[in-house]
C-alpha positions as CSV (number, residue, x, y, z in Angstrom):
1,X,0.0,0.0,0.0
2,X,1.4,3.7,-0.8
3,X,-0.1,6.4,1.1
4,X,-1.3,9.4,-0.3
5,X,1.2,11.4,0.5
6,X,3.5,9.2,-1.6
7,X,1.7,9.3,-4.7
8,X,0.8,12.8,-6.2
9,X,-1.3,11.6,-9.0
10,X,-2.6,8.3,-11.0
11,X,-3.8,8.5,-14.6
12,X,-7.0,6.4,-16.0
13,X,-9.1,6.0,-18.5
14,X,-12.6,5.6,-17.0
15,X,-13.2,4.8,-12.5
16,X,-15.5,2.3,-11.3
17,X,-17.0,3.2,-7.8
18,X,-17.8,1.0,-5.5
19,X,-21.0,2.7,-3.5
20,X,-21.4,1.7,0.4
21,X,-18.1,2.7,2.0
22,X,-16.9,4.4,-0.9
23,X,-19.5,7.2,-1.8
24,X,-22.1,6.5,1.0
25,X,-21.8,5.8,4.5
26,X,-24.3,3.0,5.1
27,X,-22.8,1.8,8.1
28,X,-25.3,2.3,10.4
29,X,-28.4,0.5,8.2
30,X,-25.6,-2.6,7.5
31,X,-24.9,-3.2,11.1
32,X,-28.7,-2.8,12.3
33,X,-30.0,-5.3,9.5
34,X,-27.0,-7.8,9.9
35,X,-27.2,-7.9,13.7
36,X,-30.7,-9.0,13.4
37,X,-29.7,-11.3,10.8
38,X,-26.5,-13.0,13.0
39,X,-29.4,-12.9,16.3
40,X,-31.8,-14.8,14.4
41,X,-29.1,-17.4,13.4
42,X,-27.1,-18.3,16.9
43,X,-24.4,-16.1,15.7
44,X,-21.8,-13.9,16.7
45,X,-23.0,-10.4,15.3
46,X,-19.2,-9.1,15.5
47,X,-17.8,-11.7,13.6
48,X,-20.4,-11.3,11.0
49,X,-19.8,-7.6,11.0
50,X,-16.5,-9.1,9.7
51,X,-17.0,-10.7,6.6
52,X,-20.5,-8.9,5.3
53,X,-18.5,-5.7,3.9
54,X,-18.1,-5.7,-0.1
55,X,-20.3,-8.9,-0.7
56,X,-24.0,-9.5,-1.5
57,X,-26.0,-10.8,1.0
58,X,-25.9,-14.6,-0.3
59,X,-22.2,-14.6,-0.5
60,X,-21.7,-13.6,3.2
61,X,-24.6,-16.3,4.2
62,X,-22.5,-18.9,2.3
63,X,-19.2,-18.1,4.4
64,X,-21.4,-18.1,7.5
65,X,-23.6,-21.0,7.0
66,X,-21.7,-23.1,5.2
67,X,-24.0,-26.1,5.0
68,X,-27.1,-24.6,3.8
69,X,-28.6,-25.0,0.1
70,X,-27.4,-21.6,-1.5
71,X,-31.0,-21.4,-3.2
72,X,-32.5,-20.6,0.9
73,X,-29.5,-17.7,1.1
74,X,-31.2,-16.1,-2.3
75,X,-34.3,-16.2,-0.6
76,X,-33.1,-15.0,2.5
77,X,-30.8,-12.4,0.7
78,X,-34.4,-10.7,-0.9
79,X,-35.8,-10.3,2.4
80,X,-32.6,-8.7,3.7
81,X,-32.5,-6.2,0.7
82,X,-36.0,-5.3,1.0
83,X,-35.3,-4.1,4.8
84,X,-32.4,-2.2,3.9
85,X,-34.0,-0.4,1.7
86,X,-36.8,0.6,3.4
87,X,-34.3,1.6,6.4
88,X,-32.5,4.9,5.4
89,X,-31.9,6.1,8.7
90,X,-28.5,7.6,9.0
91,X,-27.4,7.2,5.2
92,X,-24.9,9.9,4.3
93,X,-22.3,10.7,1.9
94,X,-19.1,9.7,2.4
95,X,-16.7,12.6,2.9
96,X,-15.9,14.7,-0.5
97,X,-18.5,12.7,-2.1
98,X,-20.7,15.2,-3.5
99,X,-17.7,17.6,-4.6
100,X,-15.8,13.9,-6.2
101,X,-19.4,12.6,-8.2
102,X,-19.8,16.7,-9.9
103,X,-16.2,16.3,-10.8
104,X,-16.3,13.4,-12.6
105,X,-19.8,13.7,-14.3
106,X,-18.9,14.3,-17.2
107,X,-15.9,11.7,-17.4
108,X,-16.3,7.8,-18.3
109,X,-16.8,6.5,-14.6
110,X,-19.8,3.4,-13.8
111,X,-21.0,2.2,-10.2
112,X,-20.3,-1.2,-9.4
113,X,-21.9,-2.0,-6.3
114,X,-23.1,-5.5,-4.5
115,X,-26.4,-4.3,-3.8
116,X,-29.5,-3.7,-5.5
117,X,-31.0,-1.6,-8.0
118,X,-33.6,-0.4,-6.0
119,X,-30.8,-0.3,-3.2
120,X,-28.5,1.6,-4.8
121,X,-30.9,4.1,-6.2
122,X,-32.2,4.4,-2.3
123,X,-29.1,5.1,-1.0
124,X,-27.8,7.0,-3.5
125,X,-30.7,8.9,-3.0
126,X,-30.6,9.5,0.8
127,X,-27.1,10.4,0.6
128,X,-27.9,13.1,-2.2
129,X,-25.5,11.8,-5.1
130,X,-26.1,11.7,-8.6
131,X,-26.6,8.4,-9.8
132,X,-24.1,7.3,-13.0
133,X,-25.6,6.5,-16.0
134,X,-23.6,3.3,-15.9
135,X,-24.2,0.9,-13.7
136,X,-23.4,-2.8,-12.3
137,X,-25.9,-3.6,-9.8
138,X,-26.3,-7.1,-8.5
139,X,-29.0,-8.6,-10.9
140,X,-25.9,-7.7,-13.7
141,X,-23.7,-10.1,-12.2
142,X,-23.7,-14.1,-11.7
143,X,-20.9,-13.6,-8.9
144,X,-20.1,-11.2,-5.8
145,X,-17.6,-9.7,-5.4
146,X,-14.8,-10.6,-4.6
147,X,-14.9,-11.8,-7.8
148,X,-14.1,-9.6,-10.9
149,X,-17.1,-9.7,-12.8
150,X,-18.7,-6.6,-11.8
151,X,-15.3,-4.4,-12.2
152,X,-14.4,-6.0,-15.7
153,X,-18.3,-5.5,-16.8
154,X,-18.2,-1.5,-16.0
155,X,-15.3,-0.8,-18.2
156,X,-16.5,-3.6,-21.4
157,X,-19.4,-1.2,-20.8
158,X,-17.2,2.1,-20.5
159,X,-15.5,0.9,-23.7
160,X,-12.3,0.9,-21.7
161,X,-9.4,-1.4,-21.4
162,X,-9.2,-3.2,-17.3
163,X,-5.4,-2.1,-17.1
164,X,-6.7,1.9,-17.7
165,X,-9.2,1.7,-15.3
166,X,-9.1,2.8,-11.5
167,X,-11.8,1.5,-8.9
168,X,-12.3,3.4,-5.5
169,X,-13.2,0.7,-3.1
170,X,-13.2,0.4,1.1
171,X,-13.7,-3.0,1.7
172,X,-11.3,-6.4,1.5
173,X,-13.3,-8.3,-0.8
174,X,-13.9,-4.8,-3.3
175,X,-9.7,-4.5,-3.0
176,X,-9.6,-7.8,-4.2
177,X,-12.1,-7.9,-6.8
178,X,-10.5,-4.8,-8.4
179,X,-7.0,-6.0,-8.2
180,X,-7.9,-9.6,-9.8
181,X,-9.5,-7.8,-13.1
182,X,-6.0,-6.3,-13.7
183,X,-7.0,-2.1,-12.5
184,X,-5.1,0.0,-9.9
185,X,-7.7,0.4,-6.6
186,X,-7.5,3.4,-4.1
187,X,-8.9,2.7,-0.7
188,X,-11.3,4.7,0.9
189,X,-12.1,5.0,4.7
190,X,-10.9,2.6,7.8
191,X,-11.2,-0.4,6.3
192,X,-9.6,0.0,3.2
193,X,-6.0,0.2,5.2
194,X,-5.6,-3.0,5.9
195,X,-5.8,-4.6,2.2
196,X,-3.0,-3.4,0.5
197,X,-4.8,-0.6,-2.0
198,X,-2.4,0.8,-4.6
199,X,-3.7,4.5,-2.5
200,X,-5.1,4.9,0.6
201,X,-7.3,8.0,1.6
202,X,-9.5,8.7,4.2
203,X,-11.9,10.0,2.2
204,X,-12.9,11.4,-1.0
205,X,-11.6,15.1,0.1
206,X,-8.2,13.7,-0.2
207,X,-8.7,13.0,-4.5
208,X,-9.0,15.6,-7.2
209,X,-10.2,14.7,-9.9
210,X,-8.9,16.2,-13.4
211,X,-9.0,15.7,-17.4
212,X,-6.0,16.3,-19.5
213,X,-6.8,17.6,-23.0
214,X,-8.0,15.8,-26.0
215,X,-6.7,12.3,-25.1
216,X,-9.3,11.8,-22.4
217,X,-6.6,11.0,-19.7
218,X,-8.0,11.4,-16.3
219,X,-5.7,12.4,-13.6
220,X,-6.3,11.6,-10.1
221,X,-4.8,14.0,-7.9
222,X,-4.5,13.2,-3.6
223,X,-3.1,14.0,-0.9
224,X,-2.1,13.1,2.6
């Protein structure tokens, strides 16, 4: 991991965003729904607190419960969505976020998110950020993250090569989906530290986002 300090820029072509963490703070809604969830199973609601970051819903039930049918996590995973939509209590954009989303408006970026389309659009919503006009939601994908599907769909859909692409993530398994489909990752927020991001930042205050000229080269500007 570099910090920002060390690093006074990175160049891409297009930036996938990764949404809870990253551009929202959802925190509060996550840890409300997934304590009940860990109550209602015998488990320990810290140590699913652990793993539930980055992933959809089924994927953390499948680390947790490793001997159920994955078809009863679906099922389980669409109740879960529904009440974390309909909770929005203490959503909020991440630091910088609405001064980092009017910046790159009018630059080849996408969402790639484990949740929802009607949960992204809710939080994205409550938190009072423009929506992008692309975006990977979890009914576009046949795997979570950390798998690479969602990152790699974004930029087939940007029209952009992996290798020029740069995803903002927070979480471990976001790190590692964006660092298996070949594209530079900064880290945003606490958790990011601890995986090994190409950049680390606290928050989205920390990057400045620019264009250089006709080639479309998009510079990424942080600091410390």
């Amino acid at each position: 991991m570099t910090s920002a300090s060390a690093v006074p820029h990175l160049t891409a072509r297009a930036l996938l965003l990764d949404m809870d963490g990253t551009l929202v703070n959802s925190d509060a809604v996550v840890e409300r729904c997934w304590r009940r969830w860990a109550l209602r199973h015998g488990l320990d609601p810290a140590e699913v607190l652990q793993v539930v970051h980055g992933r959809q819903g089924y994927a953390t039930m499948a680390l947790l419960l490793p001997d159920r049918p994955m078809e009863q996590n679906h099922a389980e995973n669409r109740v879960l969505l529904a009440e974390e939509t309909a909770d929005l209590d203490g959503v909020v954009p991440i630091g910088g976020a609405p001064a980092f989303m009017a910046a790159v408006a009018a630059l080849p970026h996408a969402l790639v998110t484990s949740a929802d389309a009607a949960l992204a659009r809710a939080r994205m919503g409550a938190a009072g950020l423009r929506m992008p006009r692309v975006r990977v939601t979890a009914e576009c994908v046949g795997a979570s993250k950390p798998d690479p599907e969602g990152f790699l769909k974004g930029a087939a859909e940007l029209g952009v090569d992996p290798a020029e692409c740069v995803v903002f993530e927070d979480s471990e398994a976001g790190i590692l989906a964006g660092r298996a489909a070949g594209m530079r990752v900064v880290g945003v927020g606490p958790r990011a530290g601890a995986f090994a991001p190409d950049v680390h930042v606290p928050d989205l205050t920390h990057v400045r986002v620019t264009a250089d000229g006709p080639d479309g080269t998009i510079r990424l500007h942080v600091t410390a």
